[in-house]
C-alpha positions in Angstrom: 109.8 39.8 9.1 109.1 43.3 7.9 109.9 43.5 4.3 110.5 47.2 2.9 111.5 47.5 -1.3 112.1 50.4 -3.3 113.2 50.7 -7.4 116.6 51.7 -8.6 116.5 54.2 -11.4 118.9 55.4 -13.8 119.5 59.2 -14.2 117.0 59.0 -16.9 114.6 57.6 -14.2 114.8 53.7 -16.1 114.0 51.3 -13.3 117.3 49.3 -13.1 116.6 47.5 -10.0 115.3 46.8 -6.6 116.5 47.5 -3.8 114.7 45.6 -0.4 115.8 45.6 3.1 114.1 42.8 5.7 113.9 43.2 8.7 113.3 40.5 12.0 111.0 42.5 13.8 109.7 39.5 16.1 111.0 40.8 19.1 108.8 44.2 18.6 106.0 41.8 17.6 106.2 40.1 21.2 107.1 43.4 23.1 103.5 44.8 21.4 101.7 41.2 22.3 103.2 41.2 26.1 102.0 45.3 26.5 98.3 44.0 24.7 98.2 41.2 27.4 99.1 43.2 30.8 96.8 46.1 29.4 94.1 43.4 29.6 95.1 42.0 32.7 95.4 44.7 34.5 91.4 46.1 33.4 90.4 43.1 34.3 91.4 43.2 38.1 90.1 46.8 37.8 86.2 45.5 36.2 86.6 42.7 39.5 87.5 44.7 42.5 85.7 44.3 45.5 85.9 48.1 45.4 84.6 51.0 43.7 87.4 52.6 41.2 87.3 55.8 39.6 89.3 58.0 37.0 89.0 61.7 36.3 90.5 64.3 34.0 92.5 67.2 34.3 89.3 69.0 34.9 88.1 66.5 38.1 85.2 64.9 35.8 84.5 61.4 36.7 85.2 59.9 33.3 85.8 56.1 34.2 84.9 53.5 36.9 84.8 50.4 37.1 82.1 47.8 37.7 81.8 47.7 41.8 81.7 51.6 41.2 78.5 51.1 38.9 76.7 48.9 41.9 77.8 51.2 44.3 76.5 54.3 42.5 73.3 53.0 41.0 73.3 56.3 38.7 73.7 56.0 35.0 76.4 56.7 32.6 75.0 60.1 31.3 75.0 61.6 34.8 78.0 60.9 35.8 80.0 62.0 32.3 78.3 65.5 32.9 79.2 65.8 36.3 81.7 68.7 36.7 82.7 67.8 40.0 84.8 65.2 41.4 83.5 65.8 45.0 80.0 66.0 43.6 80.0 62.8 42.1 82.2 61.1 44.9 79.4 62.2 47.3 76.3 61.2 45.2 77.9 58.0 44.2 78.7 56.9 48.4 75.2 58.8 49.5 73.2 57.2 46.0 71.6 61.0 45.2 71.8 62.3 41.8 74.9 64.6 40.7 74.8 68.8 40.5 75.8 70.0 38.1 78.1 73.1 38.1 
């Protein structure tokens, strides 16, 4: 229940009152939980592929992946966020060399 209260004045600006309005928000509440719980499911099958899976930006730079992609790569964290180059880092990660930068 979301609960929402506000005074009632007076044209002097007296408080004469209260007015509340409640609202059943369990529905919402659920929608939020259900959302919370795929969100989790769904990194989780990503963390426990059997294969490597990875995310870029708009600009092509590797900016997530998940744990098979870590094995795979054996390169560390810092080299691949300053990677500028998706095909760069898709090649260093399947050929284990380290990333160029461009």
């Amino acid at each position: 229940m979301l609960l929402n209260a506000t005074t009632r004045r007076d044209v002097s600006g007296n408080v004469v009152g209260v007015i509340g309005v409640g609202q059943d928000i369990t529905e919402r509440k659920q929608a939020e939980q259900e959302k919370t719980r795929v969100a989790q499911e769904l990194q989780t099958f990503i963390d426990t592929a059997n294969a490597p899976i990875f995310g870029i930006d708009a600009k092509g730079r590797v900016n997530e992946w998940n744990n098979k992609a870590a094995e795979a790569s054996a390169l560390c964290f810092a080299l691949f966020i300053q990677n500028k180059c998706f095909a760069c880092t898709f090649l260093c990660v399947f050929a284990h060399i380290n990333p160029i930068s461009s």
